[in-house]
Structure formats: structure tokens, C-alpha cells
C-alpha positions in Angstrom: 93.2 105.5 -97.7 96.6 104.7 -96.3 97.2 101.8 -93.9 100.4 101.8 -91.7 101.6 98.8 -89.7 104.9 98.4 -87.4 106.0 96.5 -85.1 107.8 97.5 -81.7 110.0 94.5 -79.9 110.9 96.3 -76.5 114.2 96.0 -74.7 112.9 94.3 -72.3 109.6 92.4 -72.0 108.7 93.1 -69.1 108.3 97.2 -69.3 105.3 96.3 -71.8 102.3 97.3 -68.9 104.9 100.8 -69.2 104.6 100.6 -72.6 101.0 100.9 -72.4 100.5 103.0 -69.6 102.7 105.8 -71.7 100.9 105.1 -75.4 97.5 104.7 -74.3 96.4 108.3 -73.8 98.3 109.0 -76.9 96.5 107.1 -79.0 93.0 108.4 -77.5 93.9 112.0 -78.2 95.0 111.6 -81.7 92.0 109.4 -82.5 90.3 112.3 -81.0 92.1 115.5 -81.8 93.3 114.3 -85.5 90.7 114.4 -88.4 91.6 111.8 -91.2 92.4 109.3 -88.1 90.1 106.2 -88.9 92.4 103.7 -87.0 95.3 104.3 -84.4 95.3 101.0 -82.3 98.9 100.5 -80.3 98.7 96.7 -78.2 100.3 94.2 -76.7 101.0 90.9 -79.5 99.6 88.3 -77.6 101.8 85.4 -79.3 105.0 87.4 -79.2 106.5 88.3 -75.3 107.5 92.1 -75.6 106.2 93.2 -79.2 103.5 95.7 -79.4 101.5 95.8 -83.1 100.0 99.2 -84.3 97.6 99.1 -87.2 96.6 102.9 -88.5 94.6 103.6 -90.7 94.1 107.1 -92.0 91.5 108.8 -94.6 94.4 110.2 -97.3 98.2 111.0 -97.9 97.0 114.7 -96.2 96.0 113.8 -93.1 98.7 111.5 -92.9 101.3 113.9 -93.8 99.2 116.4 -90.9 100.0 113.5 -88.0 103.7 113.2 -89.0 104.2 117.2 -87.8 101.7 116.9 -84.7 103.0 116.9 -81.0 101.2 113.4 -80.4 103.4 111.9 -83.1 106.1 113.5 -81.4 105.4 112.7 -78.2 104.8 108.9 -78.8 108.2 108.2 -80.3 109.4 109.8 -77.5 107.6 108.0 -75.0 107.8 104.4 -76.5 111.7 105.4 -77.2 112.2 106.1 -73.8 110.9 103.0 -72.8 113.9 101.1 -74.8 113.2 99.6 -78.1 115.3 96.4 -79.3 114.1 96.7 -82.6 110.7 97.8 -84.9 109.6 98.1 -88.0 107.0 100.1 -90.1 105.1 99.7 -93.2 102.5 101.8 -95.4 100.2 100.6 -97.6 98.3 102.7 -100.4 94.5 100.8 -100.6 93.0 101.0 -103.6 89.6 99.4 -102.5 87.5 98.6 -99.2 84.7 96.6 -98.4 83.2 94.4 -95.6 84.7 91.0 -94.9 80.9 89.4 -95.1 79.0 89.6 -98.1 75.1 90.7 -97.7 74.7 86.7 -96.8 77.1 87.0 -94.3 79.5 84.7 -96.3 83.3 85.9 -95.6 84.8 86.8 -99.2 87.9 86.6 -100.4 87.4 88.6 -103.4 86.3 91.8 -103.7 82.1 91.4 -104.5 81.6 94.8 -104.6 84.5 95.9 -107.2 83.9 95.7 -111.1 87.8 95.2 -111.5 89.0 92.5 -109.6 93.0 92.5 -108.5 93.9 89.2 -106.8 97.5 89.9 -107.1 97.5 92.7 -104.5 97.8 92.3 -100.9 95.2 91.9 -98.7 94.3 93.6 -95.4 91.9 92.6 -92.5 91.0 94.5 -89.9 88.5 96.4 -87.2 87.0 95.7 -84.1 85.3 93.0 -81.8 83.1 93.9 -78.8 82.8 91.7 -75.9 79.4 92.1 -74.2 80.9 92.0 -70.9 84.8 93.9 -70.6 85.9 91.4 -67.7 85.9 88.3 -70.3 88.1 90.5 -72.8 91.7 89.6 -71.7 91.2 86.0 -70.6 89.3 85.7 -74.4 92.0 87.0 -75.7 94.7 84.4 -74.2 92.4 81.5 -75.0 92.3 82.5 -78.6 96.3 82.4 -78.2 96.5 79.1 -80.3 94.3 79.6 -83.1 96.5 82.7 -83.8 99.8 81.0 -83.5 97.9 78.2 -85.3 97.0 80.4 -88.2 100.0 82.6 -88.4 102.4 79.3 -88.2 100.2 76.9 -90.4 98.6 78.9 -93.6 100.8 80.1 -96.3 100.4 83.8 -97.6 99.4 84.9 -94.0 102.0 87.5 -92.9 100.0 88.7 -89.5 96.8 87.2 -87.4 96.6 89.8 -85.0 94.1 89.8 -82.3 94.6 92.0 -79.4 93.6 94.5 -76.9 92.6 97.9 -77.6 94.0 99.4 -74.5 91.5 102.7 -74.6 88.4 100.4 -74.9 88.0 98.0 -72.0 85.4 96.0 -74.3 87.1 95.7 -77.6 89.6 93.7 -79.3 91.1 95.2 -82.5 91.9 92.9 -85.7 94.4 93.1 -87.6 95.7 90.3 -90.8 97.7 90.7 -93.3 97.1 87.8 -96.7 99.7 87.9 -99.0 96.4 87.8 -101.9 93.6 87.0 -102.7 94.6 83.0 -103.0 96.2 82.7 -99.4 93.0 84.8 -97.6 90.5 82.8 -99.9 91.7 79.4 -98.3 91.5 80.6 -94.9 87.9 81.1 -94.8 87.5 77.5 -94.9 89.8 76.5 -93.0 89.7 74.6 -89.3 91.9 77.7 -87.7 89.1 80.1 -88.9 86.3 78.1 -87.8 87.9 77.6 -84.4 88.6 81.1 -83.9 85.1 82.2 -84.7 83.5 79.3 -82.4 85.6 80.5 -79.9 84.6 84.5 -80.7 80.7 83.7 -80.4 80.8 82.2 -77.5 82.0 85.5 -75.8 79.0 87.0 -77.0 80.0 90.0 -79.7 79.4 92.9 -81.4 82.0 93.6 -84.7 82.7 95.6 -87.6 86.0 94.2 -89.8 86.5 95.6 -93.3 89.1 94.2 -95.8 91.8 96.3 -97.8 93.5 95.7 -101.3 96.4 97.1 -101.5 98.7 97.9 -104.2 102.0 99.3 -103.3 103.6 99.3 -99.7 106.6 100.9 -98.8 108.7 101.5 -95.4 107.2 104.9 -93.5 110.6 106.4 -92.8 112.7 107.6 -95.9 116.9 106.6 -96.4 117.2 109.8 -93.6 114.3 108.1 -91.3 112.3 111.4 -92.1 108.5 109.7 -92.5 106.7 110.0 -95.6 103.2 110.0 -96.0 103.8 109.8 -99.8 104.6 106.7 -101.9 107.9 107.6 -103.5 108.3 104.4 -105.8 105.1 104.7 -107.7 
């Protein structure tokens, strides 16, 4: 599996709902039309006026390789350029294992319990989905969880990203996205006040979720020194 990641600061700030309106049936049709696509979330950051995250998430280099020559690729750089972009940034990561955040005792793991060979160098990835019973609660949910995730961003070393945000193609779901520096930064976090806050504050809007985490061992920018994007890893 390969993971990409970017970030998209717009212009200006205030053409996000734009933003969305453009990307939004983008992102349905190549979750739909595009086989390899397990992940292909574009959202407002809702600690950071005028960036928009993207997490994908795709079965192998082949299917990634298939997106970078389709018209929806095409068609959202050309929409989300149009819109004006001050600046963005984009990252792949090759994973070399998955499993579920919670171990069969529903205990969140840092390490890898289903893995023989243990790497707690590599990075580590977080992310998937959260369901809100009821779609009218999702938004204000979202901006209530605001501090823990400036909280946890600003306050735990290793932690890169603490993304939580709104799919904008499913009126119920928030998507997840964190990025740990390793296995010692994530392990703390799980017993940390940030993390217990944030999942008080989860239950009580009464979910449904599914979150897996990703080691990964090489990452590299998506766009080669002609900004052609690469679905290989050219380093290694």
C-alpha cells in the first residue's frame, strides 16, 4: 500500500466552501470509478484557516501510477489551482504493515501485535473513519474537538499531524488522519490526557469507527525535480 498526504494553504481563506464545492465530486468519482482507491479524503483543517488536508490511500504503486494519468487527477489540480493556491505540499509513504489501532481487547497499541518483526523506528500512520449517529451533530463535533487537536498537535512530541475533519461526500463521517514520528511518540499518546479527552468527547456523539494504523518505511515527495508525480519510490 502507498499512503499520500499534502497539504493545500489557499490564497485566500475565505474561497475554502469553493474549494469544496469544486473537489467534492472529484473525490466521490475517483473513490468510485478508480479500483486500488482505498482512501481519497480532501477537507477543510479545522485548526488551520484556509488549509485543506488530503489523506489517500491506495492498494499498490499500480493503481497509483493508474490515478496519476486519469482525468479526475487532472481535473482536480485544475480545479483546486484555479481556485489560487499560496502554497502545498505532498508526501508518499511506502507501508510496509497494517493493522487495527485496538487490539482484540480493545486496548489502543502502539506496536504492531499482529507483526512477528517489530520496526519501531519507522513512522507511524493513523487513520479512517468516525460515524456520527446523527449528520446534524458532525460539524459542531468537529469544532468542539478543535482544542484537543491543537492540544495534541502543539503539546506531544513526535506528532507531526492530528487531523480530524470532515469528509465532505459523507454528511455522517469524519475522517482521521495522524501522523507519529514512531512507535515511542504514538505509544505515549495513548495515555495521555489529550487522547482521553478527545475520545470522551467522540463517545458522547454517539459513533460508529473503523481506524487502522500504518508503518511506514520510506516517504518521499509525490512530484519528481520536473514536478512529474511518481507513484514509485526512487530513493530505495
Amino acid at each position: 500500500m502507498i499512503i499520500i498526504t499534502a497539504e493545500f494553504d489557499l490564497a485566500d481563506p475565505a474561497s475554502m466552501p469553493r474549494a469544496l464545492e469544486v473537489a467534492t465530486p472529484l473525490q466521490a468519482a475517483t473513490r468510485a470509478d478508480e479500483p486500488g482507491c482505498l482512501a481519497y479524503v480532501f477537507g477543510e483543517d479545522p485548526c488551520v484557516p484556509g488549509r485543506m488536508q488530503v489523506f489517500e490511500l491506495w492498494e499498490d504503486e499500480a493503481t497509483l501510477a493508474a490515478h496519476f494519468k486519469h482525468e479526475n487527477y487532472f481535473n482536480m489540480g485544475a480545479s483546486l489551482g484555479g481556485i489560487g493556491l499560496a502554497g502545498a505540499t505532498a508526501t508518499k509513504f511506502r507501508v510496509t504493515a497494517a493493522e487495527p489501532v485496538y487490539d482484540p481487547d480493545h486496548k489502543a497499541r502502539a506496536n504492531f501485535f499482529t507483526q512477528d518483526v517489530q520496526a519501531p523506528e519507522q513512522n507511524i500512520i493513523i487513520a479512517g473513519w468516525i460515524d456520527v449517529d446523527n449528520p446534524a451533530d458532525r460539524d459542531q463535533g468537529i469544532a468542539d474537538s478543535i482544542p484537543f487537536q491543537r492540544a495534541t498537535r502543539d503539546e506531544e512530541p513526535g506528532c507531526d499531524h492530528y487531523v480530524f475533519y470532515a469528509d465532505p461526500c459523507e454528511p455522517q463521517r469524519i475522517y482521521v488522519y495522524e501522523f507519529w514520528e514512531n512507535e515511542a511518540a504514538l505509544a505515549p499518546h495513548f495515555d495521555h490526557q489529550n487522547y482521553f479527552n478527545m475520545g470522551g468527547h467522540l463517545r458522547n456523539l454517539n459513533i460508529t469507527s473503523s481506524t487502522m494504523k500504518y508503518r511506514c518505511d520510506l516517504s518521499e515527495p509525490v512530484y519528481d525535480d520536473t514536478n512529474t508525480p511518481r507513484a514509485d519510490f526512487v530513493t530505495a
